[in-house]
Every structure is written in structure tokens, then in C-alpha cells.
C-alpha positions as CSV (number, residue, x, y, z in Angstrom):
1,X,204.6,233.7,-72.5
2,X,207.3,236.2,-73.5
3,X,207.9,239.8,-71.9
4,X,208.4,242.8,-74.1
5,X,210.0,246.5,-74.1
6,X,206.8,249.0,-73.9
7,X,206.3,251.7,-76.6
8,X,208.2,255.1,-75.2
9,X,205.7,257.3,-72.9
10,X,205.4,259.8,-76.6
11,X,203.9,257.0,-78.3
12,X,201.9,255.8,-75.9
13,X,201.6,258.1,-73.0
14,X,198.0,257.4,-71.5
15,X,196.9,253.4,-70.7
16,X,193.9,252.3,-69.0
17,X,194.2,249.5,-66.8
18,X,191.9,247.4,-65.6
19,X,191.9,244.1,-63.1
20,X,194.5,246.2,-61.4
21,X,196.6,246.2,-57.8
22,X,199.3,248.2,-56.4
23,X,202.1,246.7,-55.4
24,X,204.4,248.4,-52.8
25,X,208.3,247.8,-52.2
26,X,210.5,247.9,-49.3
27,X,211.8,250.8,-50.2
28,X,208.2,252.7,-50.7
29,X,208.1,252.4,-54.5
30,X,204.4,251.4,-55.8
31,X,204.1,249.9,-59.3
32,X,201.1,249.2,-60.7
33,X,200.1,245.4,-62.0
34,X,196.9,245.4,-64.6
35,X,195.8,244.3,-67.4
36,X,196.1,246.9,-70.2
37,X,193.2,247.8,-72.4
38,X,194.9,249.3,-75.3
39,X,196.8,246.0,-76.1
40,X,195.1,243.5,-74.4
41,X,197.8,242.4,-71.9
42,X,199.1,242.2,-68.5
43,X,201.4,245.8,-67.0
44,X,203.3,246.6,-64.7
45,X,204.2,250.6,-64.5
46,X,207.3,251.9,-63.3
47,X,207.3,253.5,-60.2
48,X,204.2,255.7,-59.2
49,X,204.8,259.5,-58.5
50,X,201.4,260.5,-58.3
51,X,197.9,258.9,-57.9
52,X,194.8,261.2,-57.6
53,X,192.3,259.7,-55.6
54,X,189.3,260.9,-56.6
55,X,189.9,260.2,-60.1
56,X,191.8,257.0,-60.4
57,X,194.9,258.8,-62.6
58,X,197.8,258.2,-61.8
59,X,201.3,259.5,-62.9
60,X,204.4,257.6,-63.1
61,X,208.1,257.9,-63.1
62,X,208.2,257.8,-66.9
63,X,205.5,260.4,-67.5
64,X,203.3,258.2,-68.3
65,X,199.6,258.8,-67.5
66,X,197.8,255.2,-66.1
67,X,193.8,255.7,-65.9
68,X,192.2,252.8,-63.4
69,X,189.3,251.7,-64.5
70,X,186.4,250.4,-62.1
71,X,187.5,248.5,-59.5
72,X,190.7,246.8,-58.7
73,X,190.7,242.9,-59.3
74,X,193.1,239.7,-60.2
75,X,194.0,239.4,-64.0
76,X,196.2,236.1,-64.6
77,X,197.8,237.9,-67.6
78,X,198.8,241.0,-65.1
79,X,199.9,238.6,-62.5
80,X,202.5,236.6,-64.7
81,X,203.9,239.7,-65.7
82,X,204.3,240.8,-62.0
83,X,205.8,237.5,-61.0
84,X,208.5,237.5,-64.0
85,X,208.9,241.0,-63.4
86,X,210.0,241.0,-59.7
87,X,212.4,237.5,-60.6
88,X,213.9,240.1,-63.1
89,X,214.6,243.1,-60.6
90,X,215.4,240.1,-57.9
91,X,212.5,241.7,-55.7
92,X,212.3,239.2,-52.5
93,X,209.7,241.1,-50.7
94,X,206.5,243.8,-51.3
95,X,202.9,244.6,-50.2
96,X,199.5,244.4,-51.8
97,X,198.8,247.8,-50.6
98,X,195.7,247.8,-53.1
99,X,192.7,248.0,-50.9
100,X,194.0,251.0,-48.5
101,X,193.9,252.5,-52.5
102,X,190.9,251.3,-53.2
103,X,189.4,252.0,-49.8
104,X,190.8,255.7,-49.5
105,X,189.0,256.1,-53.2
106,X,186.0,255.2,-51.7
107,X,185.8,257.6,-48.7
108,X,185.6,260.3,-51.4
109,X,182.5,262.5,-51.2
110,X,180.7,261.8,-54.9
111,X,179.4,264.6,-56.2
112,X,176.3,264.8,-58.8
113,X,176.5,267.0,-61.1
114,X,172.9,268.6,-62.5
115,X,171.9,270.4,-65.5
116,X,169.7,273.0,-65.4
């Protein structure tokens, strides 16, 4: 399976991912690794500058918008493209920080909304 340049942030600046996980570095960067709906293959973001909790979006070096959709899981496509990914950028070590995400999502109050 080959890897491949993405489409510059004013092509394509808003991606849903789903299947997804966030991968922290030793130095504090996050990435996100998913699998992208748009194209039907596996992701992984540049480095994450801002991830609203409530709503799932998150904002990352680039510009580019990343929307997470349902909850996070293990996508084989997404996961190759993590593993040749960090071999690339000679990455030796990082955290799953995923379900502290995923668990700091769900202490959220939900709110329902009504019509009158």
C-alpha cells in the first residue's frame, strides 16, 4: 500500500474521521490517526492545535478542520498509515492518549434542545 501527499488545507480544509485515536509524542504533539470519510482511507493529521471537546472538532497545525465522528475505534487502513508514518519521521516512542479524549468528551453535560 503506497502513501500519498494530501490535497492542500484550500482544497480540502474540513475531513471527517472516523475509527479514530490520538496519538501523543514525546515532545506533547498529538496527531490524529483515522480513517477518512471523504476518500475512504487511513489519516494521520499534522499536529493538533485545538480540539473542542464538546464537539469533536478539532484544529490542526495546517488549518485544517478534522470532525470526529462517533466514537474512537481501530481502523487497519488508519493504523498502516500511522505505522509507516512514524518509520518516516523516525518516531521511537508515543502515547495512545485516546481514551482520556474520549473520556473527558464524555463527562460533558448533554444538553436537549426543545422546540416549542
Amino acid at each position: 500500500m503506497a502513501l500519498w501527499s494530501t490535497r492542500a488545507v484550500i482544497e480540502q480544509g474540513a475531513l471527517t474521521l472516523s475509527d479514530w485515536r490520538v496519538m501523543e509524542l514525546p515532545d506533547g504533539a498529538r496527531h490524529l490517526v483515522g480513517y477518512r470519510l471523504e476518500n475512504n482511507d487511513g489519516r494521520v493529521s499534522s499536529p493538533v492545535l485545538d480540539l473542542e471537546q464538546k464537539t469533536l472538532r478539532v484544529t490542526t497545525s495546517t488549518g485544517r478542520l478534522y470532525l470526529l465522528s462517533g466514537a474512537p475505534g481501530l481502523n487497519s487502513d488508519a493504523m498502516y498509515v500511522w505505522d509507516q508514518w512514524i518509520k518516516m519521521y523516525s518516531i521511537e516512542s508515543w502515547s495512545d492518549v485516546t481514551d482520556s479524549v474520549w473520556n473527558e468528551h464524555l463527562a460533558l453535560p448533554f444538553i436537549i434542545l426543545r422546540s416549542s
